[in-house]
C-alpha positions as CSV (number, residue, x, y, z in Angstrom):
1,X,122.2,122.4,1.6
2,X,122.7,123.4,5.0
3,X,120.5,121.9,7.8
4,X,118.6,123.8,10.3
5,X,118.8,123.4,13.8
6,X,116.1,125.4,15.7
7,X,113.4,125.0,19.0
8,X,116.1,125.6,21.7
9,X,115.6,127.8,24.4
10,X,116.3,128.4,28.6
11,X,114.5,125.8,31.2
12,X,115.3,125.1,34.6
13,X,117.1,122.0,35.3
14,X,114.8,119.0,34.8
15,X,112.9,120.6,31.8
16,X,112.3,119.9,28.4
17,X,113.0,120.8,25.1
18,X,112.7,119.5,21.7
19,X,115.2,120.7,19.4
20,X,114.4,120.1,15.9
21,X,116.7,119.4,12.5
22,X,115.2,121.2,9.0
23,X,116.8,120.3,5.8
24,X,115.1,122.6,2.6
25,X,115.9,121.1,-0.6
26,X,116.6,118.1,0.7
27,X,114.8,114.1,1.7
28,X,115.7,114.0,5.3
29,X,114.3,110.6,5.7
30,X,117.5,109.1,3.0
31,X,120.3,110.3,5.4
32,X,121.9,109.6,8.8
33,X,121.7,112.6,11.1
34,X,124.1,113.4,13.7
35,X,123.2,115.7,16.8
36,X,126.0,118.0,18.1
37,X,126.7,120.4,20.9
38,X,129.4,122.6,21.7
39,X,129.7,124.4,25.1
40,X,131.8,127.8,25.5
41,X,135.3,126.9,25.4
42,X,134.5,123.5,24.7
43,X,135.2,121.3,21.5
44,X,132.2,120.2,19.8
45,X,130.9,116.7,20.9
46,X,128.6,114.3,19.7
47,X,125.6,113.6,21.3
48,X,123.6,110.6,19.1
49,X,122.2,109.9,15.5
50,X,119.3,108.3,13.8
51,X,120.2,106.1,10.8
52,X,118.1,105.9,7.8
53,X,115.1,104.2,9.6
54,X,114.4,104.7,13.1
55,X,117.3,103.8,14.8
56,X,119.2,105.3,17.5
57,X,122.7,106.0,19.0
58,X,123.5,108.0,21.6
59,X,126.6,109.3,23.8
60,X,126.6,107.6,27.6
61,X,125.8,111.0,29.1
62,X,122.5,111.3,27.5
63,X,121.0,108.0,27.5
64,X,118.0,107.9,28.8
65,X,117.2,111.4,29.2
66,X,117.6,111.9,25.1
67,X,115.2,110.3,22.1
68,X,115.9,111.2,18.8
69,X,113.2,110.6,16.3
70,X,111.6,111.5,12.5
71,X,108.9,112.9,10.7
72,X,108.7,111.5,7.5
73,X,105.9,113.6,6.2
74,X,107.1,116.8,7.6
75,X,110.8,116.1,6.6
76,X,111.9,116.8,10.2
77,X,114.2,115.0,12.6
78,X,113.6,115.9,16.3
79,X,115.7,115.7,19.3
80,X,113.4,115.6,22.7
81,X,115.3,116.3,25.6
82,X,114.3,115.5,29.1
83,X,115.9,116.0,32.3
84,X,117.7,118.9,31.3
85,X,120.8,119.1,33.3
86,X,122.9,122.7,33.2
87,X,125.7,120.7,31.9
88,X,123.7,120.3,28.5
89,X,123.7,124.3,28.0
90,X,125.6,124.7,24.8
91,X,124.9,125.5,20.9
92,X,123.1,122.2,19.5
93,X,124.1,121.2,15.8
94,X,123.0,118.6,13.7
95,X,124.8,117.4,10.7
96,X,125.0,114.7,8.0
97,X,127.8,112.3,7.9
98,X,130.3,111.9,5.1
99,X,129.6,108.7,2.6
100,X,131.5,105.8,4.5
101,X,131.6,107.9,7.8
102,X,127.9,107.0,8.7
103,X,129.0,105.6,12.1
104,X,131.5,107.6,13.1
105,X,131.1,110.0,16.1
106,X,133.5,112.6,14.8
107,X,132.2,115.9,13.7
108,X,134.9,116.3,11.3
109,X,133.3,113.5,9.0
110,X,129.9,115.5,9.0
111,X,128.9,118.5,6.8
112,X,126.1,120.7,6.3
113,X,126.3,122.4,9.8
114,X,123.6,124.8,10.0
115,X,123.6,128.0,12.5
116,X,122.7,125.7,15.4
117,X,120.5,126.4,18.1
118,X,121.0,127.3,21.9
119,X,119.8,125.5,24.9
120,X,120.6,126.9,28.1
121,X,119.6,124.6,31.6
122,X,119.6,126.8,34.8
123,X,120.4,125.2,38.1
């Protein structure tokens, strides 16, 4: 089953957005997810996770300006992004990691990549 990646958009640098992670046919709340973005050109990075609780990892460049979280009862895992920079723009992903890749960083190791969504920052 494919996730679904969805709620980006354009903002002006210092915005907001909350990109948001779908998964039909499937318990979100049992799985690791992994947030990724690819720019134009660009290999695809990744940006942080949420384990099978509430806790969080993220990339250096985002810290502090990123929060990933979950809704249990909507089966939903949200990304809220503040303080947009225009070197976010790119296609945001998020993904499920392999069994016995749940740490790893490396989108090779994740599957179920949905369409992703775009969020472009304006300067």
């Amino acid at each position: 089953v494919q996730l679904q990646a969805s709620g980006g958009g354009l903002v002006q640098a210092g915005g907001s957005l909350r990109p948001s992670c779908a998964a039909p046919g499937r318990t979100l709340s049992n799985y690791f997810v992994g947030w990724f973005r690819q720019a134009p050109g660009k290999e695809r990075e990744f940006v942080g996770r949420i384990m099978s609780g509430s806790s969080t990892y993220y990339t250096d460049s985002v810290k502090g300006r990123f929060t990933i979280s979950r809704d249990n009862a909507k089966n939903m895992v949200y990304m809220q992004m503040n303080s947009l920079k225009p070197e976010d723009t790119a296609v945001y992903y998020c993904a499920v990691p392999a069994a016995g890749k749940m740490l790893t960083t490396d989108p090779r190791f994740y599957t179920s990549w949905g369409q992703g969504t775009q969020v472009t920052v304006s300067s």
